[in-house]
C-alpha positions in Angstrom: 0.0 0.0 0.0 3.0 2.7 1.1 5.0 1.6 -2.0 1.7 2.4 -4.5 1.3 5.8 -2.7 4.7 6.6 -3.1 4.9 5.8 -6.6 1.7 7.7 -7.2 3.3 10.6 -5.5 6.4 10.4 -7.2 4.2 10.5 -10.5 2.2 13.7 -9.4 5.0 15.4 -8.9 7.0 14.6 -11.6 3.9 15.9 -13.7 3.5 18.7 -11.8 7.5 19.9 -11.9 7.9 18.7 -15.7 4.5 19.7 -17.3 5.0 22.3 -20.4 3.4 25.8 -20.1 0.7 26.3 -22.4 3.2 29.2 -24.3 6.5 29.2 -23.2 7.6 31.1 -25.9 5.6 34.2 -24.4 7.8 37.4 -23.0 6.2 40.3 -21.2 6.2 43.3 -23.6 8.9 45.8 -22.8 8.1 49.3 -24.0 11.1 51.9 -24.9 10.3 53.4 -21.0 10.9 50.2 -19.3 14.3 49.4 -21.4 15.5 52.9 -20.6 14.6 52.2 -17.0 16.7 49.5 -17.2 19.7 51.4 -18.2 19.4 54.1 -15.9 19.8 51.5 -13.0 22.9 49.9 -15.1 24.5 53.2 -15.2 24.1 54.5 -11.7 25.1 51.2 -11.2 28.2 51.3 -13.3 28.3 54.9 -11.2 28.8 53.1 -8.2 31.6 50.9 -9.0 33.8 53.2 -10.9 33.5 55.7 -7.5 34.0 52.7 -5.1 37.3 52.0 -7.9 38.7 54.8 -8.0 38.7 55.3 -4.1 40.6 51.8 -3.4 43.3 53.1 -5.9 42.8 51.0 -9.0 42.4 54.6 -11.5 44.1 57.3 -12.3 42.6 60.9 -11.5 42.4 61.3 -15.5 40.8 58.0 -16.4 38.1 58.3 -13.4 37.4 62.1 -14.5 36.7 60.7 -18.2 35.0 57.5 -17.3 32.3 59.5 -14.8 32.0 62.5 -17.2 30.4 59.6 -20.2 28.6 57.7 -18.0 27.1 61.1 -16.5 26.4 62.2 -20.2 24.5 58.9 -21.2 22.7 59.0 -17.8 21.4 62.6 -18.4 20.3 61.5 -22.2 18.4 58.5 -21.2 16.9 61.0 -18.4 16.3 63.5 -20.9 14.6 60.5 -23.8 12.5 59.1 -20.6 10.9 62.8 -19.9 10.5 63.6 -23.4 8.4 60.2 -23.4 6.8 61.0 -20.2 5.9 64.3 -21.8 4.3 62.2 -24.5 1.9 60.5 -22.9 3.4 57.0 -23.1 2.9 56.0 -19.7 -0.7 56.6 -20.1 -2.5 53.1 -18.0 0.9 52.7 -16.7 1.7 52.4 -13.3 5.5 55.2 -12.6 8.0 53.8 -10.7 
């Protein structure tokens, strides 16, 4: 009796860890605002680093000045494309972060 309620068990669950989605192939759809949300968090995060770098020696004065000054540009023109969207309208029926 234990071993047919284990082996039914073991079935259920492998059915239940191994059964295919009805779509699998189905991605949530990404509009330009939530890829440039994306990149603003990869910058400032890329921010971070370089500043955390640079104060445990491993760049030059020069090279930190040049690296922060282009990731501060690109920051401040995917700031600049996300409020000219905002501007727009596109987040109309969308929740803001």
């Amino acid at each position: 009796m234990s071993l047919l309620a284990s082996i039914s068990l073991s079935l259920i669950l492998f059915a239940y860890i191994f059964w295919p989605e009805r779509n699998p192939f189905v991605q949530a759809d990404k509009t330009r605002v939530d890829y440039l949300r994306e990149r603003k968090d990869s910058i400032y995060e890329n921010l971070r680093d370089l500043n955390f770098e640079y104060l445990a020696g491993k760049y030059p004065e020069q090279d930190y000045a040049e690296q922060r000054a282009s990731l501060e540009d690109e920051a401040a023109s995917v700031m600049a494309e996300m409020e000219a969207l905002e501007s727009r309208g596109i987040f109309a029926g969308r929740a803001r972060r």
